[in-house]
C-alpha positions in Angstrom: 10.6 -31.6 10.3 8.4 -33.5 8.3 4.8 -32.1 8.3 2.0 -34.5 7.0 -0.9 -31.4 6.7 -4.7 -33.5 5.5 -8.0 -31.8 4.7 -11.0 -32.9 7.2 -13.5 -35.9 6.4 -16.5 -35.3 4.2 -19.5 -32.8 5.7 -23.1 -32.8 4.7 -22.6 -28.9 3.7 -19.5 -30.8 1.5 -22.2 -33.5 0.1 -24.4 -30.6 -0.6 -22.5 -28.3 -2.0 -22.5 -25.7 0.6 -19.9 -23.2 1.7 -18.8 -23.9 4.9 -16.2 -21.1 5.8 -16.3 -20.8 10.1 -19.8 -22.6 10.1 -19.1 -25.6 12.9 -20.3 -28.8 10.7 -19.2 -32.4 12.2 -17.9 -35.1 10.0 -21.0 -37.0 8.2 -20.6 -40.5 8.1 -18.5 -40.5 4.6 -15.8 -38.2 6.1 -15.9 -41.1 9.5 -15.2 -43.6 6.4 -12.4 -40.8 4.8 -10.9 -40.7 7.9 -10.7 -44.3 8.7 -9.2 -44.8 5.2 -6.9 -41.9 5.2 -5.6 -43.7 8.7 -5.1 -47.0 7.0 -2.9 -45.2 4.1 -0.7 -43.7 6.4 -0.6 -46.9 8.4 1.1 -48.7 5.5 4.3 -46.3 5.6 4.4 -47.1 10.1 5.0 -43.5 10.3 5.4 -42.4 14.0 4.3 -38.9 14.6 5.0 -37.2 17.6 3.3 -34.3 17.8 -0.7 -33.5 16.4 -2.2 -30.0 15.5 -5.5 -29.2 14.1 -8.0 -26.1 13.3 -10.0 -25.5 16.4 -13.3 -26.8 14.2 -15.0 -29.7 14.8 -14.8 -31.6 11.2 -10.8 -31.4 11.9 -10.7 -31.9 15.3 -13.0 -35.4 14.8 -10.9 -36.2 11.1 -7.5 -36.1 13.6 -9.5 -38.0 16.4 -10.1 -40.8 14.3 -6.8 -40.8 12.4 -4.8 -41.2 16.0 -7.6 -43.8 17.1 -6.8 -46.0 14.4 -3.0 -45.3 13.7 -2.7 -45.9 18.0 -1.2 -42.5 18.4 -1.3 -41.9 22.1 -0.2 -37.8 21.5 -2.6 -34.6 22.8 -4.7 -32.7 19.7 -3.2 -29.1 19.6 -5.7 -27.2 18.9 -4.0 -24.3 16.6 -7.2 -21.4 15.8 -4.4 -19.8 12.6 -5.6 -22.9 10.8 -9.2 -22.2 10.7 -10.7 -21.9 7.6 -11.1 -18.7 5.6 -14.0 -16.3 6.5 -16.1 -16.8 3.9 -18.1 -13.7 5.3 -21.4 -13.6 3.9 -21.5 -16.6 1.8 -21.0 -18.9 4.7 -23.9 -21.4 5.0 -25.3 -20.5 1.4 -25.0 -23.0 -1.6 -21.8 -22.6 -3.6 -22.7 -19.8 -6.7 -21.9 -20.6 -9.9 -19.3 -17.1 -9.9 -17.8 -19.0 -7.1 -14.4 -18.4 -8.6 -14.5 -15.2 -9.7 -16.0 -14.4 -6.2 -13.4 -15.8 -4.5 -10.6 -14.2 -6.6 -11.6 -10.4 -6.2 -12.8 -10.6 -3.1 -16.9 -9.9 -3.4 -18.7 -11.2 -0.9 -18.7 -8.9 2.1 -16.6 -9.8 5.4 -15.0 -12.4 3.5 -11.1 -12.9 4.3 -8.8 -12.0 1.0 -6.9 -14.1 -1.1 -3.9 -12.0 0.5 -4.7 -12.0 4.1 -5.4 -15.8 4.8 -1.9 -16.5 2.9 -0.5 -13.9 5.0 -2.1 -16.0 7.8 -0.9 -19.0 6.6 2.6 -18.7 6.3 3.0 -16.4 9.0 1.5 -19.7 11.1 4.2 -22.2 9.4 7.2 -20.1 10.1 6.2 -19.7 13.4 5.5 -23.2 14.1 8.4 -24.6 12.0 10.8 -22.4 14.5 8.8 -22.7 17.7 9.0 -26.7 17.4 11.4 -29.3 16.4 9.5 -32.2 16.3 10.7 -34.8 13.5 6.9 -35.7 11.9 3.9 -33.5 12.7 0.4 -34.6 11.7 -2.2 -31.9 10.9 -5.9 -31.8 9.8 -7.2 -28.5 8.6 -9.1 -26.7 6.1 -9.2 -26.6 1.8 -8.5 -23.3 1.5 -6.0 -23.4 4.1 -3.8 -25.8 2.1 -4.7 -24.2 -0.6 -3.2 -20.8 0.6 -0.1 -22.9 1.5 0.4 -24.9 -1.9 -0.5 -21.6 -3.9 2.8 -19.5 -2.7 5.1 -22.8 -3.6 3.8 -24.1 -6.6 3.9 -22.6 -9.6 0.8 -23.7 -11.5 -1.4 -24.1 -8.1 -4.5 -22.0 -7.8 -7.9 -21.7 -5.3 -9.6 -23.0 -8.6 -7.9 -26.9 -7.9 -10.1 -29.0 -6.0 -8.8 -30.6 -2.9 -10.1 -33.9 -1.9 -11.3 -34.1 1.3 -9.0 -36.1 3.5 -6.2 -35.8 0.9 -2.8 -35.3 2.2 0.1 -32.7 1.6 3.8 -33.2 2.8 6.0 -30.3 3.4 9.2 -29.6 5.4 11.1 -26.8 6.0 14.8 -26.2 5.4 15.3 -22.4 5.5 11.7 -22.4 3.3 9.1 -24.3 3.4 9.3 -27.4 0.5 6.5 -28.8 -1.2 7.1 -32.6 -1.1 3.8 -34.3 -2.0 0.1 -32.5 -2.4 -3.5 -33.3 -3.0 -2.9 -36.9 -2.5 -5.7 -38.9 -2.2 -5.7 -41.9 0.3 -9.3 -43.1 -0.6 -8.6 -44.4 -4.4 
């Protein structure tokens, strides 16, 4: 199984700067554009997919909408809610700090899900779905610091400091672990 696993389309809390976290923002017009771009990318390889998953969240429910619209893919959205974004807890909805990282790392802001936890989320989710379905290509929109709690336990030099375009794309596939093919690949250059 071949999983092609892309961030959602720009926000206006992304334009501005803002933590988003659980907050429900739609796609702005630029992450419309991302997604229509990230669509005709893929479109070049004439991947089929045949099965589509995203976080229960608007901005990757609409970023997968417009993928399928443009690459024809007549397949049902899963909705999957272990590929939300972290709980950023307080901070949600407030302008990133400038200790954002150091926030982040030890856990400060109150009611905000640990470094620990959402990549025990993470990769409990993957297993699971890599041996509850055998589908050959899977395309799936979720969050940054999803991915980013994915590409942190299989790369060595990854870290929640890297910035993730939004709309970039990260291949994996599983064969007794999960493999790191491609990451942080960005369809809009």
């Amino acid at each position: 199984m071949e999983i092609y696993l892309i961030r959602h389309g720009q926000t206006d809390a992304n334009s501005k700067a803002i933590i988003q976290g659980r907050v429900d923002n739609p796609l702005n017009a630029t992450g419309k554009a991302q997604a229509k771009r990230t669509a005709e990318y893929l479109k070049q390889y004439s991947l089929k997919f045949d099965y589509c998953v995203a976080s229960p969240l608007s901005r990757a429910i609409e970023t997968m909408h417009i993928i399928k619209e443009q690459l024809h893919i007549d397949l049902p959205t899963h909705i999957e809610p272990d590929i939300i974004e972290r709980e950023f807890g307080e901070l949600d909805g407030k302008p990133i700090p400038q200790n954002y990282f150091q926030v982040v790392h030890q856990g400060l802001a109150k009611g905000m899900e640990t470094d620990q936890a959402i990549e025990q989320r993470v990769r409990t989710f993957f297993y699971r779905f890599f041996q509850e379905h055998q589908h050959e290509r899977v395309l799936m929109v979720a969050h940054s610091h999803v991915i980013k709690a994915l590409l942190v336990q299989y790369i060595d030099d990854f870290s929640y400091d890297a910035y993730l375009n939004n709309c970039s794309i990260n291949r994996l596939t599983f064969n007794q672990d999960i493999q790191i093919i491609d990451y942080n690949i960005d369809p809009l250059k």
